[in-house]
C-alpha positions in Angstrom: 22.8 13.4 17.4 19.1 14.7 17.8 19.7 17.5 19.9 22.3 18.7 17.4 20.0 18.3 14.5 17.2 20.1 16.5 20.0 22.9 17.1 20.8 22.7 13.7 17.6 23.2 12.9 16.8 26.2 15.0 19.9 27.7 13.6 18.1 27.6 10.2 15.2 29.2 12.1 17.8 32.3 13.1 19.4 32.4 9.6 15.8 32.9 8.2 14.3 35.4 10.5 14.5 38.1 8.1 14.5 36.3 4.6 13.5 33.0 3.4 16.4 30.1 2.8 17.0 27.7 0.7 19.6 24.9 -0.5 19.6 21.4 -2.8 19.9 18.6 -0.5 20.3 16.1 -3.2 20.3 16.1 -7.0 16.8 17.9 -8.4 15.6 18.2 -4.9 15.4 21.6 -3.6 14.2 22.8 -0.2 12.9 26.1 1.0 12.0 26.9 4.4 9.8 30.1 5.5 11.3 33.8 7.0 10.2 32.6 10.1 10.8 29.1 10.9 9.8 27.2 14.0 11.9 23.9 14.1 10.1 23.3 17.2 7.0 22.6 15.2 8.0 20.5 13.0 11.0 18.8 13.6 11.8 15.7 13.4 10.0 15.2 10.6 8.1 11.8 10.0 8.6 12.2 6.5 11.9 12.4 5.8 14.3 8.9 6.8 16.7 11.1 7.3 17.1 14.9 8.0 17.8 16.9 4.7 21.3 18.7 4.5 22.7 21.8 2.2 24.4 20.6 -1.0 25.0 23.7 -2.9 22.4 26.8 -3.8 19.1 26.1 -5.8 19.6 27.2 -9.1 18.9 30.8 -10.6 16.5 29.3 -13.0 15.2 26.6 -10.8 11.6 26.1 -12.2 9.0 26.0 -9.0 9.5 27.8 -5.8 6.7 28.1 -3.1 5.5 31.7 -1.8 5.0 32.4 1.3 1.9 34.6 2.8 -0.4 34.2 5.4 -4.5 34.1 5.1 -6.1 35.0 8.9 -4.5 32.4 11.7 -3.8 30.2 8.5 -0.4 29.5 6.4 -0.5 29.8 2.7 2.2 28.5 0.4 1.1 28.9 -3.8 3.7 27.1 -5.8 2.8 28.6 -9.6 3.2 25.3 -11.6 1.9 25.6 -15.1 -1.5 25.6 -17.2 -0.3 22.9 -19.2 1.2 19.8 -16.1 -1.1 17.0 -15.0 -1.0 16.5 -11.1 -1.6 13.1 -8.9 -1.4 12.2 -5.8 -2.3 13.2 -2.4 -2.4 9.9 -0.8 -5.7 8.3 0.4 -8.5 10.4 -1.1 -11.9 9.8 -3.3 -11.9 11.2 -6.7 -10.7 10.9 -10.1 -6.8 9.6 -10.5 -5.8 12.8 -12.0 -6.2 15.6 -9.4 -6.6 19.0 -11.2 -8.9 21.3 -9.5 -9.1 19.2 -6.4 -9.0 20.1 -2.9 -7.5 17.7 -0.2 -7.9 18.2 3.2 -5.2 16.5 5.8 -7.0 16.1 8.6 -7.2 11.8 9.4 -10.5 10.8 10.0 -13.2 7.5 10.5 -14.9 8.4 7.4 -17.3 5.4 6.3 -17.9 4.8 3.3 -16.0 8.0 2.7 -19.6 9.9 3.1 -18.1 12.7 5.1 -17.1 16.1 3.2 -17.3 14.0 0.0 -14.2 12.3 0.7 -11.9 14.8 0.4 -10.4 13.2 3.6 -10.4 9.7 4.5 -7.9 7.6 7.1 -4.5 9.0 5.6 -3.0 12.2 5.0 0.1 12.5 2.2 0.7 16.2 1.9 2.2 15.4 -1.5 1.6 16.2 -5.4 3.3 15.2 -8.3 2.9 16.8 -11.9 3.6 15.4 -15.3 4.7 17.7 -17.7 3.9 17.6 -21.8 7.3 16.7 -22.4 7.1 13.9 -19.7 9.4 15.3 -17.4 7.9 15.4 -13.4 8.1 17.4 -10.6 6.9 16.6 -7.2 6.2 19.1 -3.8 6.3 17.9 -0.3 4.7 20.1 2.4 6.9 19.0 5.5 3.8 19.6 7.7 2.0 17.6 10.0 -0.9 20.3 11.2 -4.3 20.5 10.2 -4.4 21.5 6.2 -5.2 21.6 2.9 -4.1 20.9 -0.6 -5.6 22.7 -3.7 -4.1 21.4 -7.0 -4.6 23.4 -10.6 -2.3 25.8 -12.4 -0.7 26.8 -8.7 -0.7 24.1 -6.1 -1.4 26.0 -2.6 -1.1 25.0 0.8 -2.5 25.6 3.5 -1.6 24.8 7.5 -3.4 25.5 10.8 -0.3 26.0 12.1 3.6 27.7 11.8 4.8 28.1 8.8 6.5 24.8 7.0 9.3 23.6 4.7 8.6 22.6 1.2 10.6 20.1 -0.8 10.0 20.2 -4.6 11.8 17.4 -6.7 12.7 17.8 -10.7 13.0 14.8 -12.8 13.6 13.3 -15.5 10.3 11.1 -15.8 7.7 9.7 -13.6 10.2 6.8 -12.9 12.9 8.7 -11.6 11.1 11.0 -9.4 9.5 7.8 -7.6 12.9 6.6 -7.5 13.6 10.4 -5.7 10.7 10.3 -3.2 11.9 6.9 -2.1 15.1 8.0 -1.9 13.7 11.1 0.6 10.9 8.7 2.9 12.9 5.7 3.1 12.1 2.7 1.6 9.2 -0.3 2.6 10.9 -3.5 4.1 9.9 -6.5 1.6 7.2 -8.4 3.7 7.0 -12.0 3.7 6.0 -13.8 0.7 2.4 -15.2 3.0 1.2 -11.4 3.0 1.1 -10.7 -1.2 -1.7 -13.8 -0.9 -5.4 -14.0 -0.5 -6.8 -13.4 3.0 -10.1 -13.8 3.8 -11.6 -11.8 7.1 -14.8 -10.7 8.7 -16.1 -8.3 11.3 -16.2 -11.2 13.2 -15.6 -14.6 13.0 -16.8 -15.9 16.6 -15.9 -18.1 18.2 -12.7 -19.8 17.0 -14.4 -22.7 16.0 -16.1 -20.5 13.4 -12.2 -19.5 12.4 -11.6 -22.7 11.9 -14.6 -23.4 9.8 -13.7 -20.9 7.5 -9.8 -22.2 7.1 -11.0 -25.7 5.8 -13.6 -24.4 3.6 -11.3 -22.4 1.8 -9.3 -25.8 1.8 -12.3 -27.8 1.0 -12.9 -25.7 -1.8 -9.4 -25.6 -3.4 -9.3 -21.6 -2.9 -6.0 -21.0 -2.8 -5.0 -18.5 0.1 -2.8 -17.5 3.2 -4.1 -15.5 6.1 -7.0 -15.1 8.3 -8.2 -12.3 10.2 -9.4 -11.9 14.1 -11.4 -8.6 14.3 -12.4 -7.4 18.0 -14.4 -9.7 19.0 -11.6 -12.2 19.4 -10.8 -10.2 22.9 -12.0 -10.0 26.2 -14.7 -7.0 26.3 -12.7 -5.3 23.7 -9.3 -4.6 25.8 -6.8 -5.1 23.4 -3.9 -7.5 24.1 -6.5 -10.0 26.2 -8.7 -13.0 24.8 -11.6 -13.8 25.3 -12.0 -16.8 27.5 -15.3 -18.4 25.9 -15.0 -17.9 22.8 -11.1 -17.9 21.9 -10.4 -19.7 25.3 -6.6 -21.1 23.5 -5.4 -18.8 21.1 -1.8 -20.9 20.8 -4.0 -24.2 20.1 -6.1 -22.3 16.9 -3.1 -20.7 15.9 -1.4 -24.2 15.6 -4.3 -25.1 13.7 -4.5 -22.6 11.3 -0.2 -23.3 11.3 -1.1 -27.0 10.5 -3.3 -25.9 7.2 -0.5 -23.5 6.0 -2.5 -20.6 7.2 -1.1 -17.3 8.9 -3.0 -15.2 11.5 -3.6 -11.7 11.7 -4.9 -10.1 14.9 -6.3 -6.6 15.5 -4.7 -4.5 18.3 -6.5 -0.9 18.5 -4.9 2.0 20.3 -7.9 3.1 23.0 -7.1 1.3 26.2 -10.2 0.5 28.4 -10.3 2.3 31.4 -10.6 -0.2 34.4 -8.9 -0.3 37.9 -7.9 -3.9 37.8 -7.4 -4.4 34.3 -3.2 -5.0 34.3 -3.2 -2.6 31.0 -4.6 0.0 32.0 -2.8 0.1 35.5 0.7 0.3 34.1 0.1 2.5 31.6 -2.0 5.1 34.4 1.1 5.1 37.0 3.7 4.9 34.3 2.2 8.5 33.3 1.4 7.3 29.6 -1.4 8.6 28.0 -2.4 11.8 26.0 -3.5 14.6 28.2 -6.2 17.2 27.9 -5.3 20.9 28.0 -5.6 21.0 31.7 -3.2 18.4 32.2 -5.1 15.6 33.2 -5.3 12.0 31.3 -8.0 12.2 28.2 -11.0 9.9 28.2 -12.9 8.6 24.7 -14.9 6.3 24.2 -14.5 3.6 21.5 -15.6 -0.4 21.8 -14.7 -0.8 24.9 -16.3 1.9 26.8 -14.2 4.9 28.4 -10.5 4.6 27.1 -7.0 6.4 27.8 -4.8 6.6 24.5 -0.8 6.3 24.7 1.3 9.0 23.8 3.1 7.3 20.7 5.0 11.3 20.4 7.0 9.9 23.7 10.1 7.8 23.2 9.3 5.6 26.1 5.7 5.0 25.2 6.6 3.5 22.3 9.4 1.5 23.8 6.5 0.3 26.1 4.0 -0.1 23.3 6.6 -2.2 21.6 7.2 -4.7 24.7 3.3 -5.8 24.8 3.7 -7.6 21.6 5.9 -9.9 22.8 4.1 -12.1 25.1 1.2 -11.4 22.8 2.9 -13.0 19.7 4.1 -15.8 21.6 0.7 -17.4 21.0 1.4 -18.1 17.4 0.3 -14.7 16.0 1.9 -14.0 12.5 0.9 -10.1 11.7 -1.1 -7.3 13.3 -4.0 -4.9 12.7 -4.0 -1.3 14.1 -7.2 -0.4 13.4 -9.1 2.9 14.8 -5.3 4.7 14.7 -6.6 8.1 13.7 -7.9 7.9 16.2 -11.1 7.3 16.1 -13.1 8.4 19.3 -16.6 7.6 19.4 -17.4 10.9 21.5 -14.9 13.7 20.1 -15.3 16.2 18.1 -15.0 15.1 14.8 -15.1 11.7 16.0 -11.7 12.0 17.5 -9.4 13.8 20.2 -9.8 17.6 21.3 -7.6 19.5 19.3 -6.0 21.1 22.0 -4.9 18.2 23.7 -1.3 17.6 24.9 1.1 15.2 23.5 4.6 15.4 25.4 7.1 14.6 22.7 11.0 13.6 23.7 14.1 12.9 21.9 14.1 16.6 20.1 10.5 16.3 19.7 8.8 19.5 21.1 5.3 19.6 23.4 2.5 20.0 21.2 -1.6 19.7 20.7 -3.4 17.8 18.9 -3.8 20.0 16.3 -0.4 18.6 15.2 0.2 15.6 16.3 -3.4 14.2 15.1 -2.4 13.1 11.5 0.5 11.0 12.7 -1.1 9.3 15.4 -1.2 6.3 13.6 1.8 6.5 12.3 3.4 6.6 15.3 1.2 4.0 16.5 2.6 1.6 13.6 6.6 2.1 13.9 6.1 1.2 17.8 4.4 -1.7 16.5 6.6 -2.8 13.9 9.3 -2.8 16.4 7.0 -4.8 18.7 6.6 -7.2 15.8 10.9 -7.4 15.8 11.1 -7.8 19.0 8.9 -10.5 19.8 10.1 -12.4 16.5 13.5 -10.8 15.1 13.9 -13.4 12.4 11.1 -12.5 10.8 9.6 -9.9 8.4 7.2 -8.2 10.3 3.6 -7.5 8.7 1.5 -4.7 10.0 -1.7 -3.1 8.7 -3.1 0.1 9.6 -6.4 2.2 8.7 -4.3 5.6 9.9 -1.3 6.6 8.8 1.3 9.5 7.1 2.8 10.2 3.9 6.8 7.9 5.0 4.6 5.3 7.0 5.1 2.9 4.2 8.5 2.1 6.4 6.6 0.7 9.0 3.4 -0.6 7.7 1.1 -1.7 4.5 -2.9 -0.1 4.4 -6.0 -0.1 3.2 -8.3 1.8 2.0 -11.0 1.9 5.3 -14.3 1.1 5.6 -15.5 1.0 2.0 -19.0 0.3 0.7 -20.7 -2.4 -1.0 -21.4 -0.7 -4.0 -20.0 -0.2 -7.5 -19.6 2.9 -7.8 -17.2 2.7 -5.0 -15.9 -0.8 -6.5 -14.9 1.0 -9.4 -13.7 3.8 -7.2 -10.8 1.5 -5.7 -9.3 1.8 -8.7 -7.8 5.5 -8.9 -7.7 5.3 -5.0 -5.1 2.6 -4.9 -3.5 3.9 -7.5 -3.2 7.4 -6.2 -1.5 5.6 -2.9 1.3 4.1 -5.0 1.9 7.2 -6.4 2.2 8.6 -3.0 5.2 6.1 -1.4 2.7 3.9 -0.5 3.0 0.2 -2.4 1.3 -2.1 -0.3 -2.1 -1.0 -0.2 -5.5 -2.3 -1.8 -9.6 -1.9 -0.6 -12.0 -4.2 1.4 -12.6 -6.8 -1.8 -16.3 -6.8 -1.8 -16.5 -3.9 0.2 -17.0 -3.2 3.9 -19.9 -1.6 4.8 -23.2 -2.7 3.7 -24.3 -6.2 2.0 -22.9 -7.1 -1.1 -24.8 -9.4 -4.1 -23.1 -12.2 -6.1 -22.6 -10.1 -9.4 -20.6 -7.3 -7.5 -18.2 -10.0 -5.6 -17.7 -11.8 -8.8 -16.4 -8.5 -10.6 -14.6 -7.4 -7.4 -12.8 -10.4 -6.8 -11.8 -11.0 -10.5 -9.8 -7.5 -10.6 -9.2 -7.4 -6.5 -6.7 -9.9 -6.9 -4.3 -7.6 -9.2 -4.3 -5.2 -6.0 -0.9 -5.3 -4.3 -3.0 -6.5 -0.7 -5.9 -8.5 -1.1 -8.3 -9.2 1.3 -11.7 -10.2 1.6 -13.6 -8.2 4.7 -17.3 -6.8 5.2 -19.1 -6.0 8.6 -20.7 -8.1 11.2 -24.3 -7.0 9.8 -23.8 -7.6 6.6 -24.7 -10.6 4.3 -21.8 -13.8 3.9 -19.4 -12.6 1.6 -16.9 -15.6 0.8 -16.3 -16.8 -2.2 -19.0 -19.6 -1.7 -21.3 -17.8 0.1 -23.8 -17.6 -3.3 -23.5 -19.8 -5.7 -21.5 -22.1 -7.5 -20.8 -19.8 -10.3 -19.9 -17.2 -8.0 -17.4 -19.5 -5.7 -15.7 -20.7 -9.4 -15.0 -17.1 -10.5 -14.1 -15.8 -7.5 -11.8 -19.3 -7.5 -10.6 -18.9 -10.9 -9.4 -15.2 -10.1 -7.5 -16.5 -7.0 -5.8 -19.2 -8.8 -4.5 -16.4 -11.1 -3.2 -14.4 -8.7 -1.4 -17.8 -7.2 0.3 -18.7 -10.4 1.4 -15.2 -10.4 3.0 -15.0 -7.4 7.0 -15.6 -9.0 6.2 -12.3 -11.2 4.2 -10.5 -7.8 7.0 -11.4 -5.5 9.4 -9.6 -7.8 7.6 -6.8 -8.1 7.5 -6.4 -4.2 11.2 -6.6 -4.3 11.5 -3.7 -6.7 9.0 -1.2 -4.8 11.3 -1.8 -2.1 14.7 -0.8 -3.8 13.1 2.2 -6.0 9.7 2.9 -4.4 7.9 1.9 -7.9 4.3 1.3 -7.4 3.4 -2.7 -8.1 0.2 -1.6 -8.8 0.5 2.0 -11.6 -1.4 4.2 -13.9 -1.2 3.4 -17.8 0.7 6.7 -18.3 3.9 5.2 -16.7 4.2 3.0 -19.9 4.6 6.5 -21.6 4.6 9.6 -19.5 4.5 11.4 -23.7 1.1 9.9 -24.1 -1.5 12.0 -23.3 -4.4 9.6 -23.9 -2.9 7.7 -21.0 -2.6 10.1 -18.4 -6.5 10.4 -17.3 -6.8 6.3 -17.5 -8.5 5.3 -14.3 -10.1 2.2 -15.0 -7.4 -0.1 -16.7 -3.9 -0.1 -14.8 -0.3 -2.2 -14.9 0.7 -4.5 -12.6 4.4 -3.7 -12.9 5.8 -2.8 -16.1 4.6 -6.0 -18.1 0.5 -6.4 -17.7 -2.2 -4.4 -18.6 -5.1 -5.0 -16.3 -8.7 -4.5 -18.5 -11.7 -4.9 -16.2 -14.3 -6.5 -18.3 -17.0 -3.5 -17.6 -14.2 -0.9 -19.1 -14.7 -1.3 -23.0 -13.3 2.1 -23.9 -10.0 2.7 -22.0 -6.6 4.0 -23.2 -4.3 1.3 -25.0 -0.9 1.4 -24.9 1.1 1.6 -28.5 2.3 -1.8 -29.6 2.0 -5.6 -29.8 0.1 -6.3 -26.4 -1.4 -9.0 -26.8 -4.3 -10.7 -24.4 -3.6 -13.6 -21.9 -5.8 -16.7 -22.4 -5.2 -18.1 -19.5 -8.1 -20.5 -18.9 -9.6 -22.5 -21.9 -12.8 -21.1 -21.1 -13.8 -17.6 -20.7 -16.2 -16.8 -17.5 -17.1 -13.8 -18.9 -15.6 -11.6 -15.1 -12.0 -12.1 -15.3 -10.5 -9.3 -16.5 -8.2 -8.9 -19.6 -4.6 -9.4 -19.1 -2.8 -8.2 -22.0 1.5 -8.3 -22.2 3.8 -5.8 -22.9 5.8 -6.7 -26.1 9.1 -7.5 -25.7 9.0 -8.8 -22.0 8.6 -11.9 -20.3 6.7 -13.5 -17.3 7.4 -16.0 -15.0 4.4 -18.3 -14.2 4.1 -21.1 -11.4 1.9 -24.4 -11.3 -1.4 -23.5 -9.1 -0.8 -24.2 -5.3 -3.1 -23.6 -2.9 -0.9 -21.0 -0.3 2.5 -19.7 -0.8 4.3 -22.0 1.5 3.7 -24.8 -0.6 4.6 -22.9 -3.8 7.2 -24.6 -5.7 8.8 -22.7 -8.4 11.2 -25.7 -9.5 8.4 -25.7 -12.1 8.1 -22.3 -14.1 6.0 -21.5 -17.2 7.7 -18.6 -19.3 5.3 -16.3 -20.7 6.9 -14.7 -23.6 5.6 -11.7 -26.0 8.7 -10.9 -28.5 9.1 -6.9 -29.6 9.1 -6.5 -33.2 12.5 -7.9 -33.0 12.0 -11.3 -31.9 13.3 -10.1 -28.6 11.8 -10.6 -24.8 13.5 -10.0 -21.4 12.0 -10.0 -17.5 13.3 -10.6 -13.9 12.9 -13.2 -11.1 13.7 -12.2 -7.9 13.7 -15.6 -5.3 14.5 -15.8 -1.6 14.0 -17.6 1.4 10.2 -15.5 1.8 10.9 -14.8 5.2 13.4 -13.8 7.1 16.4 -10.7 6.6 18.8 -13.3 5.0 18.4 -11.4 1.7 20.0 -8.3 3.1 23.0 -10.0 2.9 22.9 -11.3 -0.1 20.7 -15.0 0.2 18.7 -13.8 -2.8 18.5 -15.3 -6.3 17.8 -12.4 -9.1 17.7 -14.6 -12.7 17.5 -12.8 -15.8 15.0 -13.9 -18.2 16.0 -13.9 -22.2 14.1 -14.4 -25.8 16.1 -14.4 -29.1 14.7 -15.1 -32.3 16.5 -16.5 -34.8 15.0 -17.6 -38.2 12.0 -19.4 -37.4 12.8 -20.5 -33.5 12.9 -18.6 -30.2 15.5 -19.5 -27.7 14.4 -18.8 -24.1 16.7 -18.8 -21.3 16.9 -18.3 -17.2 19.9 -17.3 -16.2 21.0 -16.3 -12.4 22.8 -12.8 -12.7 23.0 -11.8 -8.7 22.7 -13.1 -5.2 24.5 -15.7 -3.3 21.9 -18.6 -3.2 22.7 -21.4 -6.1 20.8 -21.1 -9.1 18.3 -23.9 -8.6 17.3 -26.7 -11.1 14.6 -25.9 -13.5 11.9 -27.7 -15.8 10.7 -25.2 -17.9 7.9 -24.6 -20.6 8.0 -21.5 -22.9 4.3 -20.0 -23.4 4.3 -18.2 -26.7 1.8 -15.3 -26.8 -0.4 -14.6 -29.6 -3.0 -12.4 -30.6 -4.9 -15.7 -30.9 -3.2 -18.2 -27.9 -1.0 -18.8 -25.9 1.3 -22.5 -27.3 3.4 -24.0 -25.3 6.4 -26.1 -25.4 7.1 -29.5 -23.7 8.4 -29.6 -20.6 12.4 -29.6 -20.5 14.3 -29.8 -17.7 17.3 -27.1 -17.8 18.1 -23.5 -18.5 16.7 -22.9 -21.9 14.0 -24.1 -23.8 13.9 -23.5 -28.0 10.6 -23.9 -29.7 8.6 -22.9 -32.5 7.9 -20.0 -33.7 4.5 -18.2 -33.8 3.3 -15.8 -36.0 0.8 -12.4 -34.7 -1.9 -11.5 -37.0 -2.1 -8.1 -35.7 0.9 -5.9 -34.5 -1.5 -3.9 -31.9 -3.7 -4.3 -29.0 -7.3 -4.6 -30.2 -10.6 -4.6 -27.8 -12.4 -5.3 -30.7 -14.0 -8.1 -30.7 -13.8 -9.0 -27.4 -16.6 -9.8 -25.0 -17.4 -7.1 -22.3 -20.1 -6.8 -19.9 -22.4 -4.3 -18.5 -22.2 -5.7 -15.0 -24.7 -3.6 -13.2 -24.9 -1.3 -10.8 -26.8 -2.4 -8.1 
């Protein structure tokens, strides 16, 4: 089937030697490919799930088409959008949410504290814009391109490539929604990971020796922080070669990882790509007469250096090297390992220029794949990286949802593994920076992302994790991470008001979880972001469209940080979340959409123990009385639920005369509609009341009359936090 695609594709190549081509592959999408088209350079494309096919002929009147010209050794495509469209995206870059006037570079690189070239590239390329227009219609452009380029994003959007000439893709919709829904559609969709990764992880650069791990597990117990998963950086192994341990100070990896199993905790355990070089070393041997690694331009195997001294680096273009890659996971997981970290995936090479590979090293390819340098294959290093070890994940446990988190990775990678947002700084200017960054990733395919909470590099103060932890936890991944030379960054590490807001933040995320989970479940059927920019709520609005500090978790909550007393509101009857009788003066804002409804649990202290027997029904009637909302439930784990072993209930609010009737009711799935004891929270501009608790499907209550019929920041109590 490849090697007719790749002749298929080299037939477009001849058909467009002497004039540029183009077809609709789907509905709104168009593609356009260059007069002179290499297929050799770019196919297969990691984009793409599948490979794009003719549908019919792009429309006379068909609004955006790229233009194709050539500026010294580089290619140019302008794409003349409009004076009057907002643009996002881009992926993984610093900077504001909304991206006029920007430049991008895609070029992956270990950018600390993103202090290189301003940021304009960090670990992640997403050659990738989308525009909103006045009339909230959207368009997006996809330059099918791995090699070294450029974005530039105003009134034309221009590309830019270091090497052939590329496809384009540009998508028309409807709406904001419906173009994610397209792009999805296009890069394939994420797998839903298990439930035990959307919770709080706490990590460090190190804890050592496993003792120390274990420490750490039962003082998060001791202190009643709820939370999931703890990390192993590098100096878990044996000198730094990956896939070893180190025999002092993790000596019995299966006995910790029982442990951490016995406290309801799940391991995560970093696995880099640079493999130390070392006659003896069982690794390195196999992978030197199997032929495996990238080779310099001469033809001989590449040395870097990275933490463990002189390394060789697989060739993850080849077929066989990922089928290999894949294979060393499975003895390695059989020590009780839940999820993996490939970390230094750009890769990052200690001694290379520009802290990587030569460009004009030689990756080998296979499988339709052509022969290529670095210079191409350096942005999706990672990402091949990750699919072989996704399917290393499988293989060594095929029951269950494998979770994998890389630094590097590709606009599509989202089908093979979450991210995050590198090696931050402890700072709040970069704090508040996580903000449009994470954002800007959702908006880009990429769902399951979120920064260092705390930040990374540098030493952090008791103010800054307070603030960081109080809005980190609305971040689709949440974790807790900072360098081994920094200061103690847990949530008890300073004081006792600082361990009981960081606590209290946690226990919200925790009692959120029914309404997170769900959310999961819908970025993986239509590539919605969990976490989204205010202008989603109305893509008409423009007040909403340069919002970077507030944001929505899902369609329903309205995140406020407490240092953002100016942002955009949304129009209607949102009203504010008391959640705790008393107000610590950190935790964000948390104001409801009218006319929706959210699921609550009890607090638990990690997701296998969570219980939703018990649910709590937050309800904020439209002007109508009227509420509805979603509860996806399944086993957490697991691929039952592709075949159905899901739950999906539909949530309901009626009012009639001077009661509201508010019902669960399972509309989907094959798993039995469980037994419920319910409580209604009605939502007020001034509380939130409850009802008793009543076992059954529906609960009728009072009800409670708003004062106002708007969301009002007047009045309430923010902070200037700072800015140390």
């Amino acid at each position: 089937m490849k090697k007719i695609l790749f002749l298929l594709l080299a037939g477009i190549c001849t058909l467009t030697g002497k004039a540029q081509h183009s077809y609709m592959s789907a509905p709104g999408v168009a593609v356009f490919y260059p007069a002179k088209y290499d297929a050799s350079a770019h196919a297969p494309s990691p984009i793409f799930e599948r490979e794009l096919y003719p549908i019919g002929e792009v429309p006379a009147d068909w609004k955006i088409r790229p233009v194709y010209s050539q500026a010294g050794n580089e290619q140019v495509v302008t794409l003349q959008v409009g004076e009057d469209v907002d643009l996002y995206g881009g992926g993984e870059v610093w900077g504001s949410l909304r991206r006029n006037g920007k430049t991008i570079e895609f070029w992956n690189m270990d950018n600390p504290y993103y202090s290189v070239d301003n940021g304009t590239h960090l670990y992640q390329s997403h050659p990738w814009v989308m525009g909103l227009r006045p009339d909230g219609s959207a368009f997006g452009i996809i330059a099918d391109n791995t090699w070294r380029g450029k974005m530039t994003s105003d009134k034309e959007v221009v590309f830019t490539s270091a090497g052939p000439a590329f496809r384009v893709v540009v998508i028309e919709k409807e709406s904001p929604q419906a173009l994610m829904q397209a792009l999805v559609d296009l890069t394939g969709n994420m797998e839903l990971p298990p439930m035990w990764a959307l919770g709080y992880q706490q990590c460090r650069f190190s804890y050592y020796p496993d003792s120390r791990v274990k420490e750490i597990a039962d003082t998060l117990r001791y202190h009643k922080i709820p939370s999931d998963v703890i990390w192993m950086d590098i100096h878990y192994m044996d000198k730094f070669k990956i896939f070893t341990f180190d025999p002092k100070g993790f000596s019995n990896p299966k006995e910790l990882n029982d442990y951490l199993h016995s406290k309801n905790f799940k391991s995560v355990y970093m696995i880099d790509p640079g493999i130390k070089v070392e006659k003896g070393f069982w690794l390195d041997d196999e992978g030197t007469e199997k032929d495996y690694w990238v080779r310099k331009a001469d033809g001989t195997h590449y040395i870097g250096k990275v933490w463990p001294g002189p390394c060789h680096f697989p060739d993850f273009t080849r077929p066989e090297v990922r089928r290999w890659w894949s294979t060393l996971y499975v003895p390695f997981m059989a020590h009780g390992i839940d999820g993996v970290w490939n970390d230094m995936n750009e890769p990052a090479i200690g001694d290379g220029p520009e802290v990587s590979m030569p460009k004009d090293n030689i990756h080998r390819g296979g499988e339709g794949m052509a022969e290529g340098p670095h210079l191409r294959f350096h942005n999706v290093y990672g990402f091949n990286m990750v699919r072989a070890s996704r399917d290393g994940l499988l293989l060594a446990n095929p029951n269950k949802r494998p979770f994998v988190l890389s630094r590097s990775n590709f606009l599509g990678g989202h089908r093979y593994a979450a991210t995050w947002t590198g090696d931050n700084k402890s700072s709040w200017e970069q704090f508040e920076a996580s903000v449009p960054m994470s954002l800007t990733l959702g908006l880009s395919g990429q769902p399951f992302n979120g920064p260092d909470i705390g930040g990374f590099v540098g030493s952090t103060n008791a103010n800054l994790l307070a603030h960081w932890t109080a809005l980190g936890v609305y971040f689709p991944f949440v974790r807790n991470h900072t360098t081994e030379n920094s200061v103690a960054q847990e949530p008890w590490a300073f004081d006792k008001q600082t361990l009981d807001i960081c606590r209290t933040a946690i226990n919200r995320r925790y009692r959120l979880m029914p309404y997170i989970y769900t959310l999961f479940e819908e970025a993986s059927v239509n590539g919605m972001p969990v976490m989204r920019p205010a202008f989603m709520l109305d893509a008409k609005n423009p007040a909403l469209r340069t919002e970077e500090k507030a944001f929505m978790l899902g369609g329903d909550l309205y995140i406020i940080p407490r240092w953002a007393p100016e942002v955009a509101l949304p129009e209607g009857n949102w009203n504010i979340l008391k959640l705790e009788d008393d107000d610590d003066g950190v935790q964000p804002y948390l104001a409801q959409r009218p006319g929706s409804i959210i699921p609550m649990a009890n607090l638990y202290q990690n997701t296998t123990e969570l219980c939703t027997d018990s649910l709590t029904l937050l309800v904020n009637p439209d002007a109508e009385g009227k509420a509805v909302g979603t509860l996806y439930e399944d086993a957490r784990d697991g691929f039952e639920y592709r075949d159905g072993h899901f739950a999906r209930y539909e949530l309901k609010a009626e009012t009639i005369g001077k009661q509201v009737n508010v019902s669960i009711r399972k509309v989907e799935g094959k798993d039995e509609a469980k037994p419920r004891v319910l409580r209604v929270g009605y939502v007020t501009d001034q509380k939130i009341t409850y009802s008793p608790w009543t076992s059954g499907e529906s609960v009728t209550m009072k009800v409670v009359k708003d004062k106002t019929d708007t969301l009002v920041l007047k009045g309430l109590k923010f902070v200037e936090p700072g800015k140390e």
